[in-house]
N, C-alpha and C positions, 0 to 999 in steps of 0.2 A: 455539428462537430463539437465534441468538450474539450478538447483541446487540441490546439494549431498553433504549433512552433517553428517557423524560419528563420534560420540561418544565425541561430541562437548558439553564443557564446557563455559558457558557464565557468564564472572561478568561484573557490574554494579558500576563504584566508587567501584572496588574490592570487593564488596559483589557476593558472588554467587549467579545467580541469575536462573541458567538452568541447570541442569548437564544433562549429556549422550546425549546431545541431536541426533538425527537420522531424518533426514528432509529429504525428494526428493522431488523435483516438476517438473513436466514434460508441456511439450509444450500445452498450455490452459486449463491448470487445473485452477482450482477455489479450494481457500484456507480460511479458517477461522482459524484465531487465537483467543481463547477467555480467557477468567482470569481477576480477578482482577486485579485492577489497582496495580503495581508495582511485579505483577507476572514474567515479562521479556519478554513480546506480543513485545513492543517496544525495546527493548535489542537486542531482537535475527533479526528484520527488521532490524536493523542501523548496524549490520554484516553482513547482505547479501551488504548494501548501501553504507559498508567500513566504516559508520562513528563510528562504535566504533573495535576496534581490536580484534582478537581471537590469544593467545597464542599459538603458535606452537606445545608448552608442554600439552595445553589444547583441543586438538584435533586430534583424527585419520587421520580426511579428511573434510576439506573445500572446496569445488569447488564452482563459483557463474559462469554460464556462461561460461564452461570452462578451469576458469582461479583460479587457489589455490588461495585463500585468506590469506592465510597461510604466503605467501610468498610474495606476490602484491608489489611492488614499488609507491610509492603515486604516482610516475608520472602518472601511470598506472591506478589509479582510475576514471579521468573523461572517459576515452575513454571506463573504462567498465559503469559506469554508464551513459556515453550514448546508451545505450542499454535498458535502464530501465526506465520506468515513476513511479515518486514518488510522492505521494499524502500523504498530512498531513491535521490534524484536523483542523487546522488554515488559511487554505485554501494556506497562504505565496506569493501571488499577490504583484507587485509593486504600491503601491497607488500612487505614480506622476505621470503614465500613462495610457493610455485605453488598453481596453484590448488585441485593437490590435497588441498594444506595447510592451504589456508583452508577448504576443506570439512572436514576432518579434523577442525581444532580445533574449529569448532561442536558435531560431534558429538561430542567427548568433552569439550568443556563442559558440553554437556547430558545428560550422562549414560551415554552407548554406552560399553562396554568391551569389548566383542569383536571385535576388529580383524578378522576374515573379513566379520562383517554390517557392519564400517566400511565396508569394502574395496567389498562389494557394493552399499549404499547413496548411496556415492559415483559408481558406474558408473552405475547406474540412474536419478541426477539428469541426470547430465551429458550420458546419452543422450537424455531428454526436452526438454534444451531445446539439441538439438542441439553439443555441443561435446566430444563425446569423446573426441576427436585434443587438447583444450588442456589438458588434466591436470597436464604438465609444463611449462605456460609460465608464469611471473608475468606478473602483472595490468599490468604496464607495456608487455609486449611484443603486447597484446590492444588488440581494437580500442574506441570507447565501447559501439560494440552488443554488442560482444561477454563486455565487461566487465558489462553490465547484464541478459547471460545467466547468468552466470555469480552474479549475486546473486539469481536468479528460483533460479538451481538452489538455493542455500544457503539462499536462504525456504523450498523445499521441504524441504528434506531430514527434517525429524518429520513430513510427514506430517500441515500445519496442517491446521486446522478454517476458518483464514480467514487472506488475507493481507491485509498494512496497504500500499499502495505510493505512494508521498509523488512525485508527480509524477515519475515512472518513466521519461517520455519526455523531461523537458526539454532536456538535452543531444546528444539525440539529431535525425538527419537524419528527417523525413518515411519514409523505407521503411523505415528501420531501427526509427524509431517503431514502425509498424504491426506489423510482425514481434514485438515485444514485447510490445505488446497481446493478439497472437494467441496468444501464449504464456500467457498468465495468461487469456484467455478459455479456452483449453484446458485449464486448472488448476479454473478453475468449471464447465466441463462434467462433468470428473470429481467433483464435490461441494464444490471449494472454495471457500468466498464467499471473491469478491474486493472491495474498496472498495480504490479508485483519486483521486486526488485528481491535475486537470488543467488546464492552462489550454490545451487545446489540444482545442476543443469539434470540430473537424472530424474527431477518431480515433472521435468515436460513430457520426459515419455508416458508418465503414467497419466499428465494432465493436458494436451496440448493446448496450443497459442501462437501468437506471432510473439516472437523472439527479437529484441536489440540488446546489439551488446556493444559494450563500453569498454575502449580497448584504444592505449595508446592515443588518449582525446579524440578520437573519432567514434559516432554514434552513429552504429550501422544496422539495419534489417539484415537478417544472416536466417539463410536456409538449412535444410534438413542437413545437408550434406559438410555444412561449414558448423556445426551443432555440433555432429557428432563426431569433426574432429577436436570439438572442444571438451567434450565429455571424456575422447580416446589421453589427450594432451593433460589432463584431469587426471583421470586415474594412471597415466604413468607415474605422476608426478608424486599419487600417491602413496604408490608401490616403493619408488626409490625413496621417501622416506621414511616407510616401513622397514626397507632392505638396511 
């Protein structure tokens, strides 16, 4: 299991933001978190990614990867979150370099010193998520879909056990959405659990998952039937403020 959360309370700037929460995810599963913006989608990612805390007093049981969160020594965080590829809305690319360079530094932030398996590691991302003609271009001369391939590659590049991706599609157009979904569904077929946090409940039909949603501080598993009246409750909502 990568990660086993009981009865896990999450605040937010000490507002409660999740209570009870009960989370597992296991070796390539495919995850959707969905809710309204300020539900605790993002809350409850940035505690699996250490970057926000969980009270000892506010939890049964923490584990991320084997290792209690509970308890973690900051020393301790990069070496677990080298384990993990984290994707964010904003894509988070260095603009003073190409792209090869943004992949570069990762990896020898994290430890690679032998510039031939650099070399090789960096072809082999870039070919998986299609972009291996943009090596030599910065991130400003790239499109959003393309810029938010380019940080699925640089999630990959160790090799996670799981990726964290914090609303991946927001900036993005409908096809160009989907294509990135397909991307990281293809990352969980080869063994990598994905947990995806969305407010854009109609990329499940085209990609499915297991589904929790964040709603009213409770964190609940929700079926096909309870989905799709979230989609229906969705696009009313959208209508009347078209109308």
């Amino acid at each position: 299991m990568l990660i086993n959360y009981q009865k896990v309370n999450i605040y937010q700037d000490e507002k409660l933001v999740l209570e009870n929460v009960d989370f597992q995810v296991n070796e390539g599963e495919f995850i959707y978190l969905i809710g309204r913006v300020g539900s605790g989608k993002s809350s409850l990612l940035k505690t699996i990614y250490c970057e926000l805390d969980i009270d000892p007093e506010d939890a049964e049981r923490a584990d991320v990867l084997g290792e209690s969160v509970l308890a973690l020594r900051r020393s301790r965080v990069p070496a677990l979150r080298k384990q993990m590829g984290i994707i964010f809305q904003d894509f988070q690319l260095l603009h003073d370099r190409t792209v090869y360079r943004n992949l570069r530094f990762v990896l020898k932030a994290t430890g690679w010193t032998d510039n031939e398996k650099i070399d090789r590691r960096i072809i082999e991302v870039l070919a998986e998520v299609g972009m291996s003609d943009k090596a030599e271009k910065m991130p400003s001369e790239l499109s959003g879909g393309e810029q938010q391939r380019i940080a699925i590659a640089r999630a990959l590049l160790n090799k996670p056990k799981i990726i964290i991706a914090d609303e991946p599609t927001g900036n993005l157009d409908p096809e160009t959405a989907a294509s990135i979904v397909s991307l990281l569904q293809a990352a969980s077929k080869e063994g990598t659990a994905v947990v995806m946090s969305t407010h854009n409940i109609h990329l499940i039909d085209l990609f499915p998952g297991k589904v929790y949603r964040c709603k009213n501080r409770v964190f609940s598993l929700i079926d096909d039937g309870e989905r799709q009246r979230e989609m229906e409750e969705e696009d009313a909502e959208e209508m009347a403020q078209k109308g």
